[in-house]
N, C-alpha and C positions, 0 to 999 in steps of 0.2 A: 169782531163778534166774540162773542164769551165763548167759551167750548162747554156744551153741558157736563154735570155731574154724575155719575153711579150711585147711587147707595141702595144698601140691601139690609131691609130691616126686618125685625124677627114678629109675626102676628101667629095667631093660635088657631084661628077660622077663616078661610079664606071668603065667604062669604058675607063674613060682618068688614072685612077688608073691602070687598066692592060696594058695599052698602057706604063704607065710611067713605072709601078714595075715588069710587066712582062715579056716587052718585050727590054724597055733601060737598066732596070737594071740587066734583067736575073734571077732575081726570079721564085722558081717554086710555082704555085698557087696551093693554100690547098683547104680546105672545104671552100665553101661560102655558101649563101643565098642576098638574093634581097637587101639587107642594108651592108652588111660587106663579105669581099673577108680576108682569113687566108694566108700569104704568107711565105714563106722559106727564109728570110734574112739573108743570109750567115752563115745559123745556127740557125737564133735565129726565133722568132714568132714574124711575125710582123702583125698587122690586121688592116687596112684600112675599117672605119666602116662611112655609107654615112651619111652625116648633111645638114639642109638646107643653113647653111651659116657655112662658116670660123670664130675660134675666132681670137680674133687681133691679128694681124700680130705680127712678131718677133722684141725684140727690139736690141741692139748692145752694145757689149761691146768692148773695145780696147785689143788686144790682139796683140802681134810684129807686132805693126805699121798697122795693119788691123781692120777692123771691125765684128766682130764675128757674127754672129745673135746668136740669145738668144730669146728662147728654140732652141737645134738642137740635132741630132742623127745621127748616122751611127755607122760603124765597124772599125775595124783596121782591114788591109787587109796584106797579104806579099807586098814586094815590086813589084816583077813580076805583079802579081793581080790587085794590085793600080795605076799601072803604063799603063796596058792595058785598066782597069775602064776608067782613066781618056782619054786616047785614045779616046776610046768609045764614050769616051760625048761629047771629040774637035769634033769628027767626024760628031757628032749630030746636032754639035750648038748651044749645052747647054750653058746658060747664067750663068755665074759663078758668086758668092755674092762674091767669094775668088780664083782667079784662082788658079792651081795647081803651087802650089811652097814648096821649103824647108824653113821649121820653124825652129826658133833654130840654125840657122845653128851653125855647131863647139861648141855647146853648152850640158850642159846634154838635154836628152831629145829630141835631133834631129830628126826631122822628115818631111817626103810628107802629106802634107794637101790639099785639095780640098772643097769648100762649094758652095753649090748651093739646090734648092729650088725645091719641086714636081710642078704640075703644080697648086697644091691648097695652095701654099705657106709655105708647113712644109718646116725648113730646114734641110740640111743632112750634116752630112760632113763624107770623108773617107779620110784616114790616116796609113802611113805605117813607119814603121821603121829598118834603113839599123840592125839594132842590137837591137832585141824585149828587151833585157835585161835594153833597156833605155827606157821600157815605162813607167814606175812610179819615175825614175831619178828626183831628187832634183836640184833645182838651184845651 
Protein backbone atom coordinates (compact mmCIF):
# COMPACT_ATOMS: atom_id res chain seq x y z
CA UNK A 1 0.00 0.00 0.00
CA UNK A 2 1.20 3.57 -0.90
CA UNK A 3 1.38 5.70 2.42
CA UNK A 4 -0.61 8.87 1.66
CA UNK A 5 0.87 12.36 1.26
CA UNK A 6 0.73 15.90 3.29
CA UNK A 7 0.69 18.99 1.51
CA UNK A 8 -0.29 22.27 2.81
CA UNK A 9 -1.18 24.80 0.28
CA UNK A 10 -1.63 28.51 0.60
CA UNK A 11 -5.62 29.92 -0.60
CA UNK A 12 -7.00 33.39 0.33
CA UNK A 13 -10.78 32.35 1.04
CA UNK A 14 -11.62 29.57 2.64
CA UNK A 15 -14.86 29.36 1.18
CA UNK A 16 -14.18 29.44 -2.57
CA UNK A 17 -11.64 26.57 -1.14
CA UNK A 18 -14.81 24.34 -0.30
CA UNK A 19 -16.49 25.55 -3.30
CA UNK A 20 -13.48 24.45 -5.41
CA UNK A 21 -12.08 21.10 -3.34
CA UNK A 22 -15.31 20.19 -2.12
CA UNK A 23 -17.65 20.31 -4.06
CA UNK A 24 -15.85 20.39 -7.96
CA UNK A 25 -13.46 18.10 -6.94
CA UNK A 26 -15.44 15.83 -4.61
CA UNK A 27 -13.26 15.99 -1.71
CA UNK A 28 -14.40 14.95 1.58
CA UNK A 29 -13.72 17.76 4.26
CA UNK A 30 -11.57 16.83 7.43
CA UNK A 31 -10.98 18.86 10.63
CA UNK A 32 -10.90 22.60 10.17
CA UNK A 33 -10.57 25.74 12.07
CA UNK A 34 -11.05 29.49 10.95
CA UNK A 35 -7.40 29.63 8.90
CA UNK A 36 -7.11 25.94 7.39
CA UNK A 37 -9.87 23.31 6.13
CA UNK A 38 -7.95 19.34 6.29
CA UNK A 39 -9.30 17.64 2.94
CA UNK A 40 -9.29 13.74 1.66
CA UNK A 41 -7.42 14.13 -1.71
CA UNK A 42 -8.08 10.86 -3.24
CA UNK A 43 -6.33 9.40 -0.32
CA UNK A 44 -3.83 11.54 0.61
CA UNK A 45 -3.86 14.91 3.10
CA UNK A 46 -4.26 17.81 1.57
CA UNK A 47 -4.75 21.21 3.80
CA UNK A 48 -5.64 24.39 2.32
CA UNK A 49 -4.35 26.84 5.04
CA UNK A 50 -5.81 30.70 4.48
CA UNK A 51 -2.94 33.68 3.72
CA UNK A 52 -3.43 37.20 2.99
CA UNK A 53 -1.98 37.07 -0.28
CA UNK A 54 -0.78 34.31 -3.01
CA UNK A 55 3.05 33.76 -3.47
CA UNK A 56 4.03 34.23 -7.10
CA UNK A 57 2.46 32.52 -9.39
CA UNK A 58 3.63 29.42 -11.16
CA UNK A 59 6.46 29.59 -13.64
CA UNK A 60 6.43 27.06 -16.99
CA UNK A 61 8.46 24.59 -18.23
CA UNK A 62 8.16 22.85 -21.87
CA UNK A 63 7.07 19.65 -21.58
CA UNK A 64 5.63 17.44 -25.27
CA UNK A 65 5.19 20.77 -26.85
CA UNK A 66 3.10 22.33 -23.79
CA UNK A 67 3.67 24.51 -21.19
CA UNK A 68 3.77 22.84 -17.74
CA UNK A 69 3.19 25.21 -14.74
CA UNK A 70 5.83 24.78 -12.17
CA UNK A 71 5.22 24.12 -8.99
CA UNK A 72 1.90 21.79 -9.64
CA UNK A 73 0.23 18.61 -7.78
CA UNK A 74 -2.36 16.22 -8.16
CA UNK A 75 -2.90 12.23 -8.44
CA UNK A 76 -2.73 9.63 -10.85
CA UNK A 77 -6.33 8.58 -11.09
CA UNK A 78 -7.47 5.06 -13.10
CA UNK A 79 -8.49 5.90 -16.35
CA UNK A 80 -12.44 5.40 -15.71
CA UNK A 81 -11.76 8.23 -12.84
CA UNK A 82 -9.76 10.67 -14.99
CA UNK A 83 -11.79 10.40 -17.70
CA UNK A 84 -15.06 11.26 -15.62
CA UNK A 85 -12.76 14.07 -13.50
CA UNK A 86 -12.14 15.68 -16.57
CA UNK A 87 -15.90 15.44 -17.61
CA UNK A 88 -16.67 17.05 -14.60
CA UNK A 89 -14.59 20.08 -15.25
CA UNK A 90 -15.68 20.37 -19.28
CA UNK A 91 -18.91 20.45 -17.75
CA UNK A 92 -17.76 23.26 -15.32
CA UNK A 93 -16.11 25.39 -17.59
CA UNK A 94 -12.88 24.94 -16.02
CA UNK A 95 -10.27 26.96 -17.76
CA UNK A 96 -7.53 24.42 -18.63
CA UNK A 97 -3.39 25.69 -18.47
CA UNK A 98 -3.40 22.15 -20.46
CA UNK A 99 -6.57 20.61 -21.83
CA UNK A 100 -7.18 16.97 -21.44
CA UNK A 101 -5.17 15.08 -23.97
CA UNK A 102 -2.73 11.93 -24.43
CA UNK A 103 1.06 12.49 -23.59
CA UNK A 104 3.46 10.43 -24.93
CA UNK A 105 1.39 9.05 -27.18
CA UNK A 106 2.80 5.30 -28.45
CA UNK A 107 5.56 6.14 -26.29
CA UNK A 108 7.04 4.67 -22.83
CA UNK A 109 5.22 6.31 -20.48
CA UNK A 110 1.90 7.03 -22.21
CA UNK A 111 -0.49 8.86 -20.55
CA UNK A 112 -4.13 11.27 -19.95
CA UNK A 113 -2.93 14.50 -18.51
CA UNK A 114 -5.03 17.56 -17.51
CA UNK A 115 -3.74 20.94 -15.70
CA UNK A 116 -5.55 23.69 -14.66
CA UNK A 117 -5.49 25.97 -11.63
CA UNK A 118 -7.62 26.31 -8.02
CA UNK A 119 -9.17 29.56 -7.99
CA UNK A 120 -6.04 31.11 -5.88
CA UNK A 121 -3.88 29.95 -8.56
CA UNK A 122 -2.13 26.54 -7.28
CA UNK A 123 -1.87 24.40 -10.03
CA UNK A 124 -3.10 20.75 -10.29
CA UNK A 125 -2.66 18.35 -12.62
CA UNK A 126 -4.38 14.76 -12.89
CA UNK A 127 -3.19 12.02 -14.92
CA UNK A 128 -4.10 8.39 -15.82
CA UNK A 129 -2.45 5.54 -17.44
CA UNK A 130 -4.08 2.77 -19.88
CA UNK A 131 -1.16 0.32 -18.20
CA UNK A 132 -0.17 1.72 -14.39
CA UNK A 133 3.09 -0.55 -15.22
CA UNK A 134 4.29 2.58 -17.46
CA UNK A 135 4.25 4.98 -14.65
CA UNK A 136 7.96 5.15 -13.98
CA UNK A 137 8.82 3.89 -17.83
CA UNK A 138 12.10 5.21 -19.13
CA UNK A 139 12.43 7.00 -22.54
Amino acid sequence: MVQPFHLAIPVTNLTDAEAFYGELLGCEKGRSDTQWIDWNFFGHQLVTHCVEAMPSPPAYNGVDNHAVPVPHFGVVLTMDDWQALASKLEAANTEFVIAPYIRFKEKPGEQATMFFKDPFGNALEFKAFADISQLFAKQ
